[in-house]
N, C-alpha and C positions, 0 to 999 in steps of 0.2 A: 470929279475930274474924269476926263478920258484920256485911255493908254491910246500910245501911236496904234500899236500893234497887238492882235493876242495871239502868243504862239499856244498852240494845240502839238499834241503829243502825236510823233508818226505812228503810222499802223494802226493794229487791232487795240491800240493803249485807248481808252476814254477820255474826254475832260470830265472832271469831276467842279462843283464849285469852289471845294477848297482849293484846287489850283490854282481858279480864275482869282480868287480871293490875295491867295499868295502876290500873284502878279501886280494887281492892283497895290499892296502893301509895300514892296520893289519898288515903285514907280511913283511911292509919296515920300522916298530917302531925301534930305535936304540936300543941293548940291555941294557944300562943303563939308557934311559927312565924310568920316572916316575910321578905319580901325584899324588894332595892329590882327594881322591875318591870325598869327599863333595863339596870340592872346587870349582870341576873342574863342580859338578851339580849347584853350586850356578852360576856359571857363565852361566853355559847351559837353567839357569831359564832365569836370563837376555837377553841371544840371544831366545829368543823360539819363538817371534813375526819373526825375520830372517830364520828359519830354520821350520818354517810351522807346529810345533806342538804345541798340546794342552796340558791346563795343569794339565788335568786329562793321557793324556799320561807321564807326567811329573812324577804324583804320583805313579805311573806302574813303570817307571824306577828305583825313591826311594826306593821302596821294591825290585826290584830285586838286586840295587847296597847293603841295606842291608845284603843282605846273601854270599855278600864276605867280607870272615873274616877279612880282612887286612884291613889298614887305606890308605893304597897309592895303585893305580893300579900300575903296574912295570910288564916293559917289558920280565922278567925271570920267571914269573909265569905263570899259561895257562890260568886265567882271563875269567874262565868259571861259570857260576852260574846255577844250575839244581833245582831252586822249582817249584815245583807243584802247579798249577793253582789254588787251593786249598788252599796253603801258601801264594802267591800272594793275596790273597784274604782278606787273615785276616791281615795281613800289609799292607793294602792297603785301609782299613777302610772297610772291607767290601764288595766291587765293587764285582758286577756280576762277572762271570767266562766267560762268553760271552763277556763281554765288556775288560774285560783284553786280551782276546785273540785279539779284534780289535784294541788295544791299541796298542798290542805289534806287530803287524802288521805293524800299521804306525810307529814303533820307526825303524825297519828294514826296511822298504822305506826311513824313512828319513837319515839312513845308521848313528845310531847311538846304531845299535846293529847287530852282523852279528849271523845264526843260525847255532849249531852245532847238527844236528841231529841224533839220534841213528837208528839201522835198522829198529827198530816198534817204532821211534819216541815219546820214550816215554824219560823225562829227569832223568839224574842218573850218577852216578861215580862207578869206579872200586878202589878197595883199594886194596892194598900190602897186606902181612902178618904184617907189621909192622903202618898199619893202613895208610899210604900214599896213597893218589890219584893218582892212575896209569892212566886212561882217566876217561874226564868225558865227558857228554852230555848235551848239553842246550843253553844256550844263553851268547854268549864272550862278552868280556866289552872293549876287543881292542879296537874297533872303536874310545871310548871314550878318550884312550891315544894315539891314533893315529892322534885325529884330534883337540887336546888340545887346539893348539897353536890357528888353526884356530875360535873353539869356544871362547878363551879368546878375538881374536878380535872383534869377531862378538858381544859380551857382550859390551865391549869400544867405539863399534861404538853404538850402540842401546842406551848405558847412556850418547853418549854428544849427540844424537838425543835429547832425553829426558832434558835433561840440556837445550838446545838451543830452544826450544816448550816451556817450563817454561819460558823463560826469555822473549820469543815474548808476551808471554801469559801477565807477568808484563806491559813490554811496552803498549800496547793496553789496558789493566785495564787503566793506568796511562792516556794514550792519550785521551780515553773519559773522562776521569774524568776532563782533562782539559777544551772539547769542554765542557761537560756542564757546568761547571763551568762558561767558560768566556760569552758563549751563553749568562745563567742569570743575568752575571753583567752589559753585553751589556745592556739587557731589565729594568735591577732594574735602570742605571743609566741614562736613556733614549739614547742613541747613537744611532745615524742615521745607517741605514740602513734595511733592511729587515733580521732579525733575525728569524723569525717564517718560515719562506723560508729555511734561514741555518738549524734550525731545521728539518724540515722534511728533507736536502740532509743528515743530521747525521741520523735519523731512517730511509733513504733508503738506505745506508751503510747496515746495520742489518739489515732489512728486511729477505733476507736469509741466516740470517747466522744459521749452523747448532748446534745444539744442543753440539755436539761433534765433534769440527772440525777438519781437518788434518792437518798439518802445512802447504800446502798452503796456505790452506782457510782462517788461521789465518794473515799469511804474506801481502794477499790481502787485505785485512780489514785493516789491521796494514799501510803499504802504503796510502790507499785513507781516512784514519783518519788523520794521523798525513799530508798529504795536504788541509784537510781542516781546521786542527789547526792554520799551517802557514799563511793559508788567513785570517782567522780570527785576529791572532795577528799581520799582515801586516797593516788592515783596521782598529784596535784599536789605533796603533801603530802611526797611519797617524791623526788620531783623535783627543788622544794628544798633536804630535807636532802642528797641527792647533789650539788647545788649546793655548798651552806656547804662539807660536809667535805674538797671536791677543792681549795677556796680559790683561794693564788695558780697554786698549777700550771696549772689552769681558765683563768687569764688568761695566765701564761707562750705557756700551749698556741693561745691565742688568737694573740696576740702574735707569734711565728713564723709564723702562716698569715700574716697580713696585714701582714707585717714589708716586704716587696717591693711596690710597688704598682704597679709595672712587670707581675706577671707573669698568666699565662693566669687565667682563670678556677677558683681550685683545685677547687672542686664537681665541675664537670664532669670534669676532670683525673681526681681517684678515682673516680668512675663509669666514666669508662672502664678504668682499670686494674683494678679489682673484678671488671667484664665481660670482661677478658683482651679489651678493643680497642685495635688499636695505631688512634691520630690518621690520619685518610684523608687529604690535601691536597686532594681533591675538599672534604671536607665543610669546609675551613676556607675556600676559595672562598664556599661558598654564605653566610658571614658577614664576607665580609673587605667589605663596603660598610660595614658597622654598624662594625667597627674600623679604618677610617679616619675615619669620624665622631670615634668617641669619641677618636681618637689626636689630629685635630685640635683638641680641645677641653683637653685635656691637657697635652698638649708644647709647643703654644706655637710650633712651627716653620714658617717659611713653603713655599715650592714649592718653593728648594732645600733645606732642612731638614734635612741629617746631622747636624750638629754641635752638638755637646754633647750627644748625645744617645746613652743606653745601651740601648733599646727596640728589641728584635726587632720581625723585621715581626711582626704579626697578632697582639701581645702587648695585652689591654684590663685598663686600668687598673682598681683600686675606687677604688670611689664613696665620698662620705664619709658617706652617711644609713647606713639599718638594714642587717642581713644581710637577703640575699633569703628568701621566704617559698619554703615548697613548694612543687616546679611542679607536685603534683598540684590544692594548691590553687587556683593563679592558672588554672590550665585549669579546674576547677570552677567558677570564676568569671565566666572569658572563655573563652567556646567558640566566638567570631567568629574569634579571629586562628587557628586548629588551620589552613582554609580556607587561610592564606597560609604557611602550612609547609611544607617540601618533602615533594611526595605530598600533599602536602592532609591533612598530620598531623605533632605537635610532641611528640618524645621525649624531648628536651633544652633547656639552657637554650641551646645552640649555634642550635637551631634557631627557639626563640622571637625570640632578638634578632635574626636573619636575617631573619624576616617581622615584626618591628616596624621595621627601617629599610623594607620594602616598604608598612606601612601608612602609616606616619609619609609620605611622600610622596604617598601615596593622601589622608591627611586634611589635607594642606595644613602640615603643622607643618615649619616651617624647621628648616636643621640645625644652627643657632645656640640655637634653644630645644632642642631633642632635647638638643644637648652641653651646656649648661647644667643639664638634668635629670639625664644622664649622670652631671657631675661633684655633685651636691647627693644624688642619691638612689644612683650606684650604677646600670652597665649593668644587670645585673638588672632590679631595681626599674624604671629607667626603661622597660624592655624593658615589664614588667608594666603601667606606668601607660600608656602606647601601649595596650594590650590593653585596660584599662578603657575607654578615653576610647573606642576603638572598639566595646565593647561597648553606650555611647551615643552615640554619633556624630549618631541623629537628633535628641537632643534640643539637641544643642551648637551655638551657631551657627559660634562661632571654635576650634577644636583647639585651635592653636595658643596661640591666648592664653587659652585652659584650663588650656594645661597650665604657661604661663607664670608664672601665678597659684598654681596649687599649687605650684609652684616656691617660687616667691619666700614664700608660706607655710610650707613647709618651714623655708626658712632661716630664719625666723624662730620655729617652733619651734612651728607655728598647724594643723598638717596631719600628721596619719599616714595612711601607705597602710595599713593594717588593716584599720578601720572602714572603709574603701573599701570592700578585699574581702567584706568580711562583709557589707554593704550587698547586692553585687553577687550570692552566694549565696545571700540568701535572695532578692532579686526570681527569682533562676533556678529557682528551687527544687529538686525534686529530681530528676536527668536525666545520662543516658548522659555522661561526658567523653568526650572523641575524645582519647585519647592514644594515640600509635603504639606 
């Protein structure tokens, strides 16, 4: 087809093709086309990331679609608007007269406005005797009911974009929530394997991830999480079944360790015999303050105290709370007490509870509260909770009746040392242990 007319741009402005293109596109609207004016901009807000404009050109457009009187653009009108960059300006909150002009520039590139220019380019209408608009001059709004249909898609595609980024977005919240979740039950409930390993491949996942990311970046993240959720709940999963089918022997086996509670430490005991070390009586020196602690809190015996009594010297009771946690983890946790080890380093539980009776005296904690934690949590354990509380020691005012209090929680069934540790490892984050 041919157009009546082709307006060209006044002054030093160019025609480009896409104008003429534009025009051409204007001028194949069917004539009972129509749209609602706001509508068709609500949807054009939605597409505007698609269609490369901004949304200060956005606001340029609002005021110029204000000043056509009608509610619907319609193909039988001439869908010309002529305010003055001056009127633009004050419906427009304001904006420079410079910046409207570059505004409306890019809305005619982005061929969402075509120009009808007067001979000296200035914008304006002609009226009848009877006050009707015979031409006018300025800026058409065709384009915008010419290219409706395509704007309302470009909007639908841009909101399930948005839709589908939200929901990766959940996913991924949800998926880590899981890894750290099971990470720390892994660690609270002692399960074999290297966890503190998993953790670091979960923060090199994140390591780059950006601030503000695109939905690749997300979907990439989202993938390499949720595969290493799967490993994790694979190797939990195999843990338990080895659980169920060992049964009562699993507790038999139990049952025999901790059948004596008179005797040494069994832990340590197969650590050394694994490492082919005979017992130094040097090194049971360097703990024998801690097991007379705990022996006083135990047996019950006064200052002459043989009698009735089956307990080798330097033999420490268990405790009646949980089994001890790894000491690689309570050192990842507490890296203050390494400092009161022998050597200024802790390779053992021998040597942990040696520098927790040196801390415990340091932080003021009687040794009536110590042997009370002793007997509730377990040398160990209590060795380990000495480590935490020194790990804050500034924020605490009373030690002692810190740890009196997780005590007496304990028994009552109100406190785990876990979430301690797990607390205490992530404030530490990630960093060298001092283990000997």
């Amino acid at each position: 087809m041919q157009l009546d007319h082709v307006t060209t741009p006044f002054g030093r402005r160019t025609m480009t093709y896409a104008m003429l293109a534009d025009q051409i596109t204007a001028a194949e609207i069917d004539d009972d086309a129509s749209v609602d004016k706001w509508k068709i901009y609500q949807a054009l807000c939605e597409a505007r990331p698609r269609l490369g404009i901004t949304d200060r050109a956005l606001a340029v457009l609002s005021a110029l679609i204000s000043f056509y009187p009608k509610a619907e653009l319609a193909a039988g009108d001439s869908l010309i608007v002529f305010p003055s960059n001056a009127q633009l300006s004050r419906r427009a909150n304001g904006m420079a007269e410079q910046t409207i002009r570059r505004h409306l520039a890019v809305l005619v590139s982005a061929g969402l406005l075509t120009r009808k220019d007067s001979a000296n380019g200035k914008r304006f209408a002609r009226r009848s005797r009877t006050g009707q608009i015979d031409e006018a001059f300025g800026f058409s709004l065709k384009p915008l009911l010419a290219r409706a249909d395509e704007i309302r898609q470009l909007a639908s595609e841009v909101e399930a974009e948005r839709l589908h980024m939200r929901r990766m977005k959940e996913r991924l919240t949800i998926c880590r929530r899981d890894v750290i979740k099971l990470i720390e039950t892994a660690l609270e409930e002692g399960a074999t394997g290297d966890w503190l390993s998993v953790q670091d491949e979960y923060r090199a996942i994140f390591a780059d991830y950006p601030r503000k990311p695109l939905l690749e970046a997300v979907i990439a993240a989202l993938d390499e999480i949720e595969f290493l959720r799967e490993n994790i709940l694979n190797q939990l999963e195999n843990q338990l079944k080895t659980t169920r089918t060992s049964g009562n022997a699993h507790e038999n086996e139990r049952h025999k360790q901790n059948s004596n509670p008179d005797s040494l430490i069994e832990s340590e005991l197969r650590l050394e015999k694994t490492q082919g070390r005979n017992p130094d009586p040097l090194d049971r020196n360097d703990v024998e303050p801690a097991v007379r602690e705990i022996k006083s809190a135990s047996t019950g015996m006064g200052q002459g105290g043989e009698a009735g009594s089956t307990r080798q010297q330097g033999e420490i009771p268990d405790g009646l709370g949980q089994k001890p946690f790894p000491l690689g983890m309570v050192l990842s946790a507490c890296r203050e007490i390494c400092d009161y080890g022998p050597g200024g380093a802790i390779s053992s539980w021998r040597d942990l509870m040696g520098a927790a009776v040196v801390v415990r005296s340091m932080l003021g904690v009687s040794p009536s509260a110590y042997e009370q934690a002793c007997a509730v949590f377990g040398p160990e354990n209590a060795a380990t909770m000495i480590a935490c509380i020194l790990e804050r020691a500034g924020h605490i005012n009373s030690a002692g009746g810190y740890l009196r209090d997780l005590t007496s929680r304990a028994e009552r069934g109100e406190f785990s040392l876990g979430p301690m540790l797990m607390a205490q490892i992530r404030a530490n984050g990630p960093g060298e242990r001092r283990v000997g």
